[in-house]
C-alpha positions as CSV (number, residue, x, y, z in Angstrom):
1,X,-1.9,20.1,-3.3
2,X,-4.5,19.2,-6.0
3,X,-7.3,17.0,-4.1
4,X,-7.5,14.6,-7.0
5,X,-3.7,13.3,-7.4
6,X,-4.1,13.4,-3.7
7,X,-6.8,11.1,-4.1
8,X,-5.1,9.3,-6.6
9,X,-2.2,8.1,-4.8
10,X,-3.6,7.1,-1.8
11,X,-6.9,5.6,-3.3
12,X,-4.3,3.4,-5.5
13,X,-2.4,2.6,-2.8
14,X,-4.8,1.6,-0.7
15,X,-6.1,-1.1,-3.5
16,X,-2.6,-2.7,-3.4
17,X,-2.2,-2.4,-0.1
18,X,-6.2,-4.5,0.7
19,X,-4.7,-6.7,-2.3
20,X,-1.3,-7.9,-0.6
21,X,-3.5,-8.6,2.6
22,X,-5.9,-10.4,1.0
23,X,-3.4,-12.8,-1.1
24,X,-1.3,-13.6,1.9
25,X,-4.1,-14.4,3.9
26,X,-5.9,-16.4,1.2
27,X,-2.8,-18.5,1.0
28,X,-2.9,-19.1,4.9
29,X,-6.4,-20.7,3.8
30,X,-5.3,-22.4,1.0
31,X,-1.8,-23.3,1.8
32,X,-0.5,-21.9,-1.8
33,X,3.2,-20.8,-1.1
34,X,2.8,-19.0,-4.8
35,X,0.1,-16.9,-3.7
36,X,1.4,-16.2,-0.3
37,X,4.9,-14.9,-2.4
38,X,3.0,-12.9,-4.6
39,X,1.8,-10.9,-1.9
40,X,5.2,-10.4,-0.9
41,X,6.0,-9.3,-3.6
42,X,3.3,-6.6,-3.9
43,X,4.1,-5.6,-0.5
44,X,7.9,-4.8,-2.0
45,X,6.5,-2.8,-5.0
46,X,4.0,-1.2,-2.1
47,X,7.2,-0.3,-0.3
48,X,9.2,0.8,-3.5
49,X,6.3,2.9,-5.1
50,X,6.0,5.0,-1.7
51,X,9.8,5.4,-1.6
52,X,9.4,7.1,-4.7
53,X,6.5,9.2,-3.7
54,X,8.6,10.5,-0.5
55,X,11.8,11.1,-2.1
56,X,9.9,12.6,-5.4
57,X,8.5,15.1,-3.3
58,X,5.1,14.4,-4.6
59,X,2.9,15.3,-1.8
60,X,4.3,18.7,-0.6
61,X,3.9,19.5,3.2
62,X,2.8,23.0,3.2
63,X,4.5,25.0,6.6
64,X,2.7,24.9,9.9
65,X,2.9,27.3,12.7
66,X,3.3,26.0,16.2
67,X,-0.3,25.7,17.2
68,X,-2.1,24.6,13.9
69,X,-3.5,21.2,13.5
70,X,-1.0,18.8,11.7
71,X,-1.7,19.0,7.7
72,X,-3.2,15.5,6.0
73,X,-0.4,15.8,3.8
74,X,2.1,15.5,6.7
75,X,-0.1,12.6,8.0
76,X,0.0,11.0,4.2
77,X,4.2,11.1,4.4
78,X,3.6,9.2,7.9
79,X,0.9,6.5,6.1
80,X,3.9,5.9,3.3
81,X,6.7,5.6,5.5
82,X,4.5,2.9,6.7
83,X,4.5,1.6,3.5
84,X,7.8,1.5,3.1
85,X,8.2,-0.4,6.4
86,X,5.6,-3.3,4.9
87,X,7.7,-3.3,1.5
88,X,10.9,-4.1,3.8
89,X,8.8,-6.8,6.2
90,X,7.3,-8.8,2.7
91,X,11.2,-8.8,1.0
92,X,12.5,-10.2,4.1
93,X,9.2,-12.4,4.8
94,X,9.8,-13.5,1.5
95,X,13.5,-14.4,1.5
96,X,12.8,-16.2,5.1
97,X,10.2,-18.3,3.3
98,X,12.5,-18.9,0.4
99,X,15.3,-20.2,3.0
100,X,11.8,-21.9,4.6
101,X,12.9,-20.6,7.7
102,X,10.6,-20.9,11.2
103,X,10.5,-16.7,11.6
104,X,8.1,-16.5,7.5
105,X,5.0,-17.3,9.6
106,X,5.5,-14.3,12.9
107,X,6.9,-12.1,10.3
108,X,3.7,-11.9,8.1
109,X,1.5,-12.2,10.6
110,X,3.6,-8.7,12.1
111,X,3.3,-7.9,8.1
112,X,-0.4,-8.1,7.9
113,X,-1.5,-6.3,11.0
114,X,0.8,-3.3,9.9
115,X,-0.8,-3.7,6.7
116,X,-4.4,-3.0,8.1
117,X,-3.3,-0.5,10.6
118,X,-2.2,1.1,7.3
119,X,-5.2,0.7,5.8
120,X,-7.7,2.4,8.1
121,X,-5.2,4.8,8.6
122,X,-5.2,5.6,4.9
123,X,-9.3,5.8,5.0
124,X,-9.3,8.2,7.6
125,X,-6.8,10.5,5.9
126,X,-8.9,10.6,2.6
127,X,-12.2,11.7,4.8
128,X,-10.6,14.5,5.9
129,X,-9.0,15.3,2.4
């Protein structure tokens, strides 16, 4: 796989990704329910642009023999499944806070600290890229 689309998608992803945190833990501060849903939001579109990186196929896993290191393309897949799990957590964090339901607070809170797991874990993979 070419090093720079590579690059591309992760490096992009990884700016959305610090964004969402940083909007939903600026409206903790703030107490802007807006803010705090836009977040969300970019958490779904997170979630549906790594969808459609995994079911595009664009970030081919090259083969691996039984005792090869695991590829950072395979890692990559793992890194936007997890995005696809935050995109899930912020559409149902957001429809919780839309019925203002008790469970919005845990569930972004769960939301975020996936969310920066994520985001070292994306760091990582583009140093060994």
């Amino acid at each position: 796989m070419d090093r720079h689309i590579f690059l591309a998608l992760t490096t992009s992803s990884q700016w959305m990704l610090f964004l969402a945190m940083a909007l939903i833990i600026f409206s903790w501060i703030e107490q802007k329910k807006r803010i705090l849903q836009a977040g969300q939001m970019l958490f779904l579109l997170l979630g549906v642009l790594s969808l459609w990186i995994i079911l595009g196929g664009l970030i081919p896993v090259p083969d691996v023999l039984p005792r090869e290191k695991t590829p950072v393309e395979a890692k990559a897949l793992t890194y936007f499944s997890g995005l696809v799990l935050t995109g899930i957590l912020g559409f149902a964090s957001f429809l919780l806070g839309w019925r203002q339901s008790k469970w919005t607070k845990p569930v972004n809170i769960v939301l975020v600290a996936i969310a920066l797991v994520l985001f070292f874990m994306v760091y990582h993979l583009q140093q060994q890229s």
